[in-house]
Short mmCIF file of the C-alpha atoms (twelve columns), coordinates in Angstrom:
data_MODEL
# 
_entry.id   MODEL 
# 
loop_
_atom_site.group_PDB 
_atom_site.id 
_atom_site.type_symbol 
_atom_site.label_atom_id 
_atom_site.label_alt_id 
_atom_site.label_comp_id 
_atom_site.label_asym_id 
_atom_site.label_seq_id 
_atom_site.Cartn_x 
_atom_site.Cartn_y 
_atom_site.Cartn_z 
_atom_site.pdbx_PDB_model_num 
ATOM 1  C CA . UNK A 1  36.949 -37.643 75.651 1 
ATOM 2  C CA . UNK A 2  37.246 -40.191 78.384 1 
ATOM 3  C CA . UNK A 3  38.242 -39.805 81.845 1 
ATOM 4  C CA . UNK A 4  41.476 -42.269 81.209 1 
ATOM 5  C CA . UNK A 5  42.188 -39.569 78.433 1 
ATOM 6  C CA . UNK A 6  41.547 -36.486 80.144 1 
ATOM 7  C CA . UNK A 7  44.455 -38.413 82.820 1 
ATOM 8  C CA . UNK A 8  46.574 -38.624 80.108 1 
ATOM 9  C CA . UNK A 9  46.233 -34.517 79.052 1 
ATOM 10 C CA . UNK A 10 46.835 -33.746 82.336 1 
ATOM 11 C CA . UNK A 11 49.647 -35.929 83.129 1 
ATOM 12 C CA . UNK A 12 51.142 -34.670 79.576 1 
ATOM 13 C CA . UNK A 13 50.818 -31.032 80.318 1 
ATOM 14 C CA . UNK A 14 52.323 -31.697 83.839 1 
ATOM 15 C CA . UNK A 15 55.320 -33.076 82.410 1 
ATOM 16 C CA . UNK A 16 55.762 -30.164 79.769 1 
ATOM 17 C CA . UNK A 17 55.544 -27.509 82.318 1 
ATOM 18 C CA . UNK A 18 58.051 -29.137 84.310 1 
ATOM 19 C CA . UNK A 19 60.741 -29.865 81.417 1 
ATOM 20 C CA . UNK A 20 59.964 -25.956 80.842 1 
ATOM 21 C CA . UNK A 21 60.321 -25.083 84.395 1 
ATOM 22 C CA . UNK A 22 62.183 -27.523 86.709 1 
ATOM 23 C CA . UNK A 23 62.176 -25.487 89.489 1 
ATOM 24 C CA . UNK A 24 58.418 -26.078 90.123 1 
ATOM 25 C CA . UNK A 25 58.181 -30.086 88.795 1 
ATOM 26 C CA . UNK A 26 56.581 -30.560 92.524 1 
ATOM 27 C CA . UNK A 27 54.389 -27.890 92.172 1 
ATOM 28 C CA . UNK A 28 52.998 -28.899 88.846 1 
ATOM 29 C CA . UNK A 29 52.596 -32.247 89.985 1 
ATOM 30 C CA . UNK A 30 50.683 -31.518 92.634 1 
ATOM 31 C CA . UNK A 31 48.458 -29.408 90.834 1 
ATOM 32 C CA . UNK A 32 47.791 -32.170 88.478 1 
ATOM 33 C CA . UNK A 33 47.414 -34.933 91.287 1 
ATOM 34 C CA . UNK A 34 44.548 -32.748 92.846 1 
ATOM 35 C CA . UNK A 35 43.340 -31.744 89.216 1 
ATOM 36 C CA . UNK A 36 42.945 -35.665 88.009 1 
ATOM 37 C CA . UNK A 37 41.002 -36.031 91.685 1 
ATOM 38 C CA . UNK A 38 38.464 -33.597 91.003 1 
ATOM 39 C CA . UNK A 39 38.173 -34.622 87.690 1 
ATOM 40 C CA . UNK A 40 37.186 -38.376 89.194 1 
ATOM 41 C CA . UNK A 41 35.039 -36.590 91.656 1 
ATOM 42 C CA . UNK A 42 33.563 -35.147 88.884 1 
ATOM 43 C CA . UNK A 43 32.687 -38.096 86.465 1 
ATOM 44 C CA . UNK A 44 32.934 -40.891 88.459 1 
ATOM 45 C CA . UNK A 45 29.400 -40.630 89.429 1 
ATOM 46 C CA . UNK A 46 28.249 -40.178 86.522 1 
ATOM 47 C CA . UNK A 47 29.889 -43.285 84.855 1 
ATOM 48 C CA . UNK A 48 28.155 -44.940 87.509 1 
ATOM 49 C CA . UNK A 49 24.869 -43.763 86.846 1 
ATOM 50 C CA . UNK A 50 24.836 -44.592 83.129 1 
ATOM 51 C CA . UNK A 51 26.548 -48.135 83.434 1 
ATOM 52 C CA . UNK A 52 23.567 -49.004 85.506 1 
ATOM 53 C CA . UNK A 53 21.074 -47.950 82.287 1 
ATOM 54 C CA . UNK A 54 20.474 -50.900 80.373 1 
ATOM 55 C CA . UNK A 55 22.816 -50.716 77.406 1 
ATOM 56 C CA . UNK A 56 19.536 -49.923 75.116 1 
ATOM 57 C CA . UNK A 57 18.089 -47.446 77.133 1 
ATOM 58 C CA . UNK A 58 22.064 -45.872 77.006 1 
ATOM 59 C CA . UNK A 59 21.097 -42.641 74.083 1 
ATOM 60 C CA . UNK A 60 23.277 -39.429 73.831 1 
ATOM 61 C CA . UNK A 61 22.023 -36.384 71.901 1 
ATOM 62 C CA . UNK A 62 24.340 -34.019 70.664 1 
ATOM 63 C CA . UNK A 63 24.334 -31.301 68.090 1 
ATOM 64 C CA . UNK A 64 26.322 -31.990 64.542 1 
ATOM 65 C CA . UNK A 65 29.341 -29.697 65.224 1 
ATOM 66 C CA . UNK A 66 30.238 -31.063 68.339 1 
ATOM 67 C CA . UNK A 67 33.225 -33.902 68.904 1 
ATOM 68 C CA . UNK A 68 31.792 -37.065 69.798 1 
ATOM 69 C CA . UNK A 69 32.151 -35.755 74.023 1 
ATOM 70 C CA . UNK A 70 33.411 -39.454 75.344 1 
ATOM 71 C CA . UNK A 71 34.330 -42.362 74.811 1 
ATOM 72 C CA . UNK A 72 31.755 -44.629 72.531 1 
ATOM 73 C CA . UNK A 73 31.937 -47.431 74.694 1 
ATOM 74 C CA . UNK A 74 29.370 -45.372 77.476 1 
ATOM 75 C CA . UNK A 75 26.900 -45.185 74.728 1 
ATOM 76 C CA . UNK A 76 24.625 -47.712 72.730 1 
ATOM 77 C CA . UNK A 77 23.739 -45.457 70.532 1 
ATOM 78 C CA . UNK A 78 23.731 -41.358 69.300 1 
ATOM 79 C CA . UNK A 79 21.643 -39.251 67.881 1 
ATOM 80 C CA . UNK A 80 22.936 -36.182 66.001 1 
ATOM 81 C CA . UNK A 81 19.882 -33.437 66.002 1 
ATOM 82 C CA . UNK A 82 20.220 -32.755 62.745 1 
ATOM 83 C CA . UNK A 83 20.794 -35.723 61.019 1 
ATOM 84 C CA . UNK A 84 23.589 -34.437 58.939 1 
ATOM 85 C CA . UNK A 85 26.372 -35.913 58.112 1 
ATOM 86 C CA . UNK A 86 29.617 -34.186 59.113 1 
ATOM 87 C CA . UNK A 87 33.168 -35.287 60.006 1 
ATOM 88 C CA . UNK A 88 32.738 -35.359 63.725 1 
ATOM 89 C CA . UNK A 89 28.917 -37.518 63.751 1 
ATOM 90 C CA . UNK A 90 29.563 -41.174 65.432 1 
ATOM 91 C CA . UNK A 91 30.375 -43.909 63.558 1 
ATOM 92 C CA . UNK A 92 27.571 -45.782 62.321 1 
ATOM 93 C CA . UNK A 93 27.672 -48.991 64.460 1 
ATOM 94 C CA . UNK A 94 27.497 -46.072 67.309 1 
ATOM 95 C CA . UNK A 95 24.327 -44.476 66.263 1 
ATOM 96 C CA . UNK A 96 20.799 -45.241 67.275 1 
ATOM 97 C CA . UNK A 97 18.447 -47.321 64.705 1 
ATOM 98 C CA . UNK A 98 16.116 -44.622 63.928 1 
# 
């Protein structure tokens, strides 16, 4: 998932906690202020770091059960371990040559 997406979970569950429980909409808004911050604080650097890697050089490994982790525009390419094919591998335009 991507950070802009992770904003969005956060901002949605924010909302839905506050439509259940009105009394505390500032509280839960807060909370998800200083949540999205640390989640920046968090990724931020890292998105740096990899959108300095030449786009080739840009590989992520992951094993064939797991959800494609972010968005596919970080990546040039991924490599499932296993090779498998399974709902959740990258599309193929996404994966590495060989």
């Amino acid at each position: 998932m991507s950070l802009d997406n992770a904003m969005v979970y956060v901002d949605n569950i924010a909302t839905a906690l506050a439509a259940a429980d009105p009394d505390h909409t500032a509280d839960y808004a807060a909370n998800a202020a200083a949540y999205k911050q640390t989640l920046r604080d968090a990724i931020t650097p890292l998105r740096d770091r990899l959108s300095a890697l030449p786009e080739d050089r840009r590989w992520l490994v992951t094993c064939e059960g797991a959800p494609f982790p972010t968005s596919p525009a970080t990546w040039a390419c991924a490599k499932p371990i296993s090779g498998r094919s399974t709902p959740t591998r990258p599309a193929r335009r996404n994966r590495c040559a060989a």
